[in-house]
C-alpha positions, 0 to 999 in steps of 0.5 A: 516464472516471474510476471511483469508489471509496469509503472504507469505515470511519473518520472519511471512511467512505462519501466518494467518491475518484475513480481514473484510468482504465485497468488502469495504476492499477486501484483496490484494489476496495472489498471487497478493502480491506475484507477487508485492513483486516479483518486489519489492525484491530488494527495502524493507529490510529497506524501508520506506513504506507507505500503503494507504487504509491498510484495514487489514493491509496485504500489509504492514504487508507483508512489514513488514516481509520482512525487511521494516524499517517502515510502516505507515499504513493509514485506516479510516473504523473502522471495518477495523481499528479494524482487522488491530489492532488485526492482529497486536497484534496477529502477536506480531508486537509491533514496526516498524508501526503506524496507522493514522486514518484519511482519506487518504487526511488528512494524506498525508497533515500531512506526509508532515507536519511532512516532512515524506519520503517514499521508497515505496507508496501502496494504494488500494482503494475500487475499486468502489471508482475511485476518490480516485485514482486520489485523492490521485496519483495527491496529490502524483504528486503535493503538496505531491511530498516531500513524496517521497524519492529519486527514490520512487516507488508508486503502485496503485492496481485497477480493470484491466478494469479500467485505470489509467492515465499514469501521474499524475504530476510528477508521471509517470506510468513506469509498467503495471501488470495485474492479474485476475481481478486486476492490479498494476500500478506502479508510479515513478517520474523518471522512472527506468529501472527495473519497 
């Protein structure tokens, strides 16, 4: 059975997204992307925003609706993969967006290729799959740093016990928020004052 999930603010707000089974691709909750939107207010309208691990697409669909100029979103399971499309479609988003169906390495290493620059970085990896985080934030501190547009922001959401290192590379943790089971780790390459 499929769960659902709804947009919470911008031009879809309160439309319904659908998300696969299973904790493979467990949905950001709607309250957690409400209090990580609350941060990010000031940063969308307009963003570059790049969603890692999209599962069905919500986080980035939520970018969407909020005014981000582009999201790119990056997913590899097909089950996953196939949501993500429909709740697209069923949403009426036609442009705006494209999906990569590599993994999450591969596609970084092609975003650079292509000298692609975000805004805004979310990733959300299966929570029993603690080496992608370090994965995918060290490539996003290292060799991947050109991903990053000036004064880019990069939020990992994890399991609260679980830890994030405080740096990974040039990547510096600059705030902790922790909800229910869940946190979101948030990374910058020069700290800012209001994360």
């Amino acid at each position: 059975m499929l769960e659902c999930v709804r947009i919470i603010a911008g031009s879809l707000r309160s439309r319904t997204l659908t998300a696969p089974p299973g904790l493979a691709t467990r949905p950001t909750s709607d309250r957690l992307r409400e209090t990580l939107f609350n941060v990010l207010t000031p940063r969308v309208a307009g963003a570059r925003f790049l969603d890692l691990y999209a599962g069905s697409g919500a986080v980035g669909i939520e970018a969407l609706s909020r005014g981000a100029a582009r999201v790119e979103f990056v997913e590899r399971e097909p089950r996953a993969l196939k949501v993500l499309r429909e709740n697209l479609k069923k949403l009426g988003i036609t442009s705006g967006f494209r999906i990569d169906s590599r993994s999450v390495a591969a596609a970084l290493k092609e975003l650079g290729k292509e000298a692609q620059r975000f805004d805004l970085i979310y990733l959300d990896p299966p929570w029993d799959a603690a080496a992608e985080y370090a994965a995918a934030l060290g490539v996003l501190g290292g060799a991947g740093a050109g991903l990053l547009a000036e004064g880019a922001v990069v939020i990992a959401e994890h399991r609260r016990k679980q830890r994030l290192e405080e740096r990974y590379g040039a990547l510096e943790r600059t705030r902790l928020l922790e909800q229910g089971d869940a946190a979101l780790s948030f990374f910058a390459a020069a700290p800012r004052e209001f994360i």
